[in-house]
Each structure stands twice: as structure tokens, then as C-alpha cells.
C-alpha positions in Angstrom: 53.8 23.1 61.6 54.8 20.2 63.5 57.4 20.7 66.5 60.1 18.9 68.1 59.6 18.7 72.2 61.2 21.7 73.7 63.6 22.4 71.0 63.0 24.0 67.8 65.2 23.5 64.5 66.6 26.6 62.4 67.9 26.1 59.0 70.0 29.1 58.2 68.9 29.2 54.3 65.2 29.7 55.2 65.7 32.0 57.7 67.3 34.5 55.2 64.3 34.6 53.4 62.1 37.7 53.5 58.7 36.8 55.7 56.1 36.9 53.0 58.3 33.7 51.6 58.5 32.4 55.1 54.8 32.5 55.4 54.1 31.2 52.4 56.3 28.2 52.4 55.8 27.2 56.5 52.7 25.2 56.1 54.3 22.9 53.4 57.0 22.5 56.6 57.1 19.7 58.9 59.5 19.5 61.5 61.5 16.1 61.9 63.8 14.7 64.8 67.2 13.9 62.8 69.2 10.6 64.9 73.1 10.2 64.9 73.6 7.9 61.6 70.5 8.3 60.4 70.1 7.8 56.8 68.4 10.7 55.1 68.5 9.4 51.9 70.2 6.1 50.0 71.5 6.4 46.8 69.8 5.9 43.9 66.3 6.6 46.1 63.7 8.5 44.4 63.5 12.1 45.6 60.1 12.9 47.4 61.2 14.8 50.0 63.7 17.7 50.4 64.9 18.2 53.8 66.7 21.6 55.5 68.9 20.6 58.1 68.3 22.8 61.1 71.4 21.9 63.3 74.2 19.0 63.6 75.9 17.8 60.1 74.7 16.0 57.4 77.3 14.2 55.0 76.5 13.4 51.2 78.7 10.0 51.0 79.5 7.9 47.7 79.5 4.2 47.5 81.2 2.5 44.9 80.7 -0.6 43.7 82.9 -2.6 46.2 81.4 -1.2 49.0 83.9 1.4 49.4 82.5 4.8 51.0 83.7 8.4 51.3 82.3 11.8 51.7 81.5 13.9 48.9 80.3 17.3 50.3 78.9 18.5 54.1 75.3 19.9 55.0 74.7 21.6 57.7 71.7 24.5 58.8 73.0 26.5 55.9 71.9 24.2 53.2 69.7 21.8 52.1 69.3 18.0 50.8 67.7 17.2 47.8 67.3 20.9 45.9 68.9 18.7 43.1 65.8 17.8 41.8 64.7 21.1 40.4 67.7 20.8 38.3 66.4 17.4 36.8 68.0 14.9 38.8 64.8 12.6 40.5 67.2 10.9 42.5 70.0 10.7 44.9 73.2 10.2 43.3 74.6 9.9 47.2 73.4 8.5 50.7 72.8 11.2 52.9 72.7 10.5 56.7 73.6 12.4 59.6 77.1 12.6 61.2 76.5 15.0 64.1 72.6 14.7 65.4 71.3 18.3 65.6 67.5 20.3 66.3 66.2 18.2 63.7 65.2 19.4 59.9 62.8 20.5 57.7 60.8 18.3 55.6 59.3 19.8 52.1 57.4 17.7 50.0 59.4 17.7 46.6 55.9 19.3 44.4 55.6 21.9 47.0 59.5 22.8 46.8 59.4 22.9 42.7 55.8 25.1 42.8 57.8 27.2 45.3 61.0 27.3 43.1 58.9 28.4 39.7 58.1 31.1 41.3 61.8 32.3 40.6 61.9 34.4 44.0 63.8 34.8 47.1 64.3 30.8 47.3 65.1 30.3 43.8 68.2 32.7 43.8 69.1 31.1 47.5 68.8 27.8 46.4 70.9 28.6 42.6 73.7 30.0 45.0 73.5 27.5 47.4 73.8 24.6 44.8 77.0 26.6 42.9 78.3 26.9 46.5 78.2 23.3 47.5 79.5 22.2 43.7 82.3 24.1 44.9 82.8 21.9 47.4 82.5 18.8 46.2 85.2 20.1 43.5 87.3 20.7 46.4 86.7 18.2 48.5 87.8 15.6 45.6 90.9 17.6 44.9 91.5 17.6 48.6 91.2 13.9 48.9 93.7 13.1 45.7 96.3 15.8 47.1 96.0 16.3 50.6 97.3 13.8 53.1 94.7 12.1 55.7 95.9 14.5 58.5 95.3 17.3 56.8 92.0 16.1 55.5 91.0 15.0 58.7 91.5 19.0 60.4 89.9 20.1 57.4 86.4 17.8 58.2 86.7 18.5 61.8 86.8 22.1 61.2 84.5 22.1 58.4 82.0 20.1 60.8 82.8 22.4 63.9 81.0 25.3 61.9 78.2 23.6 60.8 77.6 22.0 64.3 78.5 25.6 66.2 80.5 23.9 68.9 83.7 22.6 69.7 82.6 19.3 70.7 81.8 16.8 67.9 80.3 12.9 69.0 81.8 10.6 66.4 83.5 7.4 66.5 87.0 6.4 64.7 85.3 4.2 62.9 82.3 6.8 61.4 85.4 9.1 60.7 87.0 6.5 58.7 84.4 6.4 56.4 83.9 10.1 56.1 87.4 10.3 54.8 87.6 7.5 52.6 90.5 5.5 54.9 90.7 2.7 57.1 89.8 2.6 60.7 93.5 2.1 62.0 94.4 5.2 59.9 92.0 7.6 61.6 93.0 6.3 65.3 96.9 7.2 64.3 96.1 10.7 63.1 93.5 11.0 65.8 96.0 10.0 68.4 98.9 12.1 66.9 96.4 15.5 66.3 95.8 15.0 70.3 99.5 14.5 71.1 99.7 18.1 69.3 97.1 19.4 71.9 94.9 20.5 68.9 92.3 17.9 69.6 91.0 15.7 73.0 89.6 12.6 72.1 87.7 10.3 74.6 85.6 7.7 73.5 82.8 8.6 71.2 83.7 12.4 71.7 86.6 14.3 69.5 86.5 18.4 70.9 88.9 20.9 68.8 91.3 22.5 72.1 93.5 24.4 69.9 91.2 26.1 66.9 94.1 28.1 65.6 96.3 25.3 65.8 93.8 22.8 63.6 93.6 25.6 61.4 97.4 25.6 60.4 97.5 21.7 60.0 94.7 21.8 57.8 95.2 22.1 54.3 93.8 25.1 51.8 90.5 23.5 51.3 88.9 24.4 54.7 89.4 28.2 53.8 88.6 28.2 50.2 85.2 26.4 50.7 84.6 28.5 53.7 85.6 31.6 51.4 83.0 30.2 48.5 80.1 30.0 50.9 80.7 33.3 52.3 80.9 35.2 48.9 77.5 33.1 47.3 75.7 33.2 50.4 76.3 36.3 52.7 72.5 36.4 53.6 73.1 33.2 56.0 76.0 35.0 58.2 73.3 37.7 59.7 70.5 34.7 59.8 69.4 33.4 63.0 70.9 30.6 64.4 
């Protein structure tokens, strides 16, 4: 397997497995350096690759015919981008590209990935929870975004994206936020500027880092802790996985 200088990615998913699957499926695995905005996949791309994010943040972002962009779901080292396609869908209904760089990913050619997956073993039933997992979040995310207000969906990402990245310090720009949640650049800097005149949040150019966790917590909506709920009950294996 291929190997990223002095670092080393680890997707959560694939280290639950049990090593006889690990063994197996590591020489289909090569290891690729994942850049800040780096698109993953476009929409409408044909799948040939899946890819298992080991570190950083991933979003899955819709674009409508306009132009207008927002995020559908989050991927971080406890997922996977692309698994879609065992399901029947050749190609990405989403762009995929990376919010918060990371130790790289995992790249699977898509035949070795479906040879793997009729095996119905260890990384079938991961993969079946998985997917149920994140189409919980998607469902929630697009309730969020109709019923939540910006502020609150804007602690709900930055938590969301704190536990995928495994720090408090996050490098994003107003304007990459923006698009995350669906709103216009000015929108972002006011609730940026008023979650940081709270003292939940310092923001310095490029950088956002969560100061008061507990504090983000409470002005987040429900969302944050239902999705967070989902992934624990569906996936349990991927709390005790290395990290």
C-alpha cells in the first residue's frame, strides 16, 4: 500500500473490521493526500473510485441549477464516499470535496469494493449501517436547514465538523462556510462575529476554534445530538476504533 510521507491516514470504518477483512481488502488500498477544497467527486461523475476519508471533513454539497450550493451530509474518518454505488447508483448525485484537509484517504477501486461487498461480511453490514446512518443525516440536516435558523445551524456544523476533525481548531474561510450552509457570505460573518462576541468561538482569519464547547452546544439546535445519537446506535464498532 502506498503511503503518505510521515503521516499515515485511519479511516475509523475499516479499522473496525476484523483483520482477516483488513488483510484481504489492504492491497486493493491506496493511500491518497486529500488538499483543503479539493474536489473528491463532481456531481453527476461516474463512480470508479470509493474513497475512506482517514482524517479532516469531507462535505457532500448539492448544486442546483442556478448555481446555488449547500451541504447535504458530512464525512469524516468514520464513513465513506461513494458506497452508493453497491446500491445502484453509478454516479454522484453530489460534489464531494474536502472542507477540513486531514491524513489523506483511502482509495478503492469501485469492482474491488462490490467483489468485497458480495461477499456479505463484516464490510457489507458496516457499510448497510453506515449508509442508514448518513440517510439519517441528510434527513436531518434538510429539516435542520428549513427550521433551524443560520446561527443555530452554523453551531450545529462547527460541532458536527469538530468531531469528525478531532480538534477544536477548524481552517475555513467565511466564505467556504457560506456555502456549507446554504447563506450568503455577509450572513456567516454576522453570526460568526456575534458566536465570538458570546465567547463560544475565536475567529481569526482563515481559522474558526470552538473556546466554549458546552456553550456551542446549547446554541445549537437538536440536530447536532440526534445525528450524533444515530451514528452512535448504527455504528458502535467505530467509538472503540483507532483513531
Amino acid at each position: 500500500m502506498n503511503t503518505l510521507p510521515n503521516t499515515r491516514p485511519c479511516n475509523k470504518l475499516l479499522a473496525s473490521l476484523p483483520a482477516e477483512d483488513r488483510m484481504r481488502i489492504e492491497p486493493h488500498l491506496v493511500t491518497v493526500p486529500q488538499q483543503l477544497k479539493e474536489r473528491i467527486y463532481k456531481q453527476d461523475q461516474i463512480f470508479t473510485e470509493i474513497y475512506f476519508p482517514g482524517g479532516g471533513a469531507c462535505s457532500m454539497t448539492k448544486t442546483m441549477e442556478d448555481g446555488a450550493t449547500a451541504e447535504v451530509a458530512t464525512v469524516g474518518s468514520e464513513g465513506v464516499l461513494g458506497s452508493c454505488v453497491y446500491f445502484g447508483e453509478d454516479r454522484a448525485t453530489t460534489d464531494a470535496l474536502v472542507q477540513v484537509a486531514g491524513n489523506g484517504a483511502f482509495r478503492m477501486p469501485v469492482l474491488a469494493f462490490l467483489t468485497e461487498m458480495e461477499r456479505r461480511g463484516p464490510l457489507y453490514n458496516a457499510i448497510a449501517r453506515y449508509s442508514q446512518a448518513l440517510l439519517s443525516q441528510i434527513m436531518q440536516t434538510t429539516a435542520c436547514n428549513g427550521l433551524h435558523s443560520v446561527e443555530q445551524r452554523c453551531c450545529r456544523w462547527l460541532l458536527m465538523t469538530r468531531d469528525r476533525v478531532g480538534s477544536n481548531d477548524l481552517t475555513l474561510t467565511h466564505e467556504f462556510l457560506a456555502i456549507m450552509l446554504g447563506v450568503r457570505r455577509p450572513t456567516v460573518t454576522l453570526v460568526v462575529g456575534a458566536l465570538q462576541s458570546a465567547g463560544l468561538i475565536d475567529n481569526r482569519r482563515g481559522l474558526i476554534s470552538v473556546t466554549d464547547l458546552s456553550g456551542l452546544k446549547a446554541h445549537s439546535c437538536e440536530c447536532y445530538e440526534t445525528v450524533k445519537e444515530t451514528f452512535a446506535r448504527l455504528m458502535p464498532e467505530i467509538q472503540g476504533a483507532a483513531s
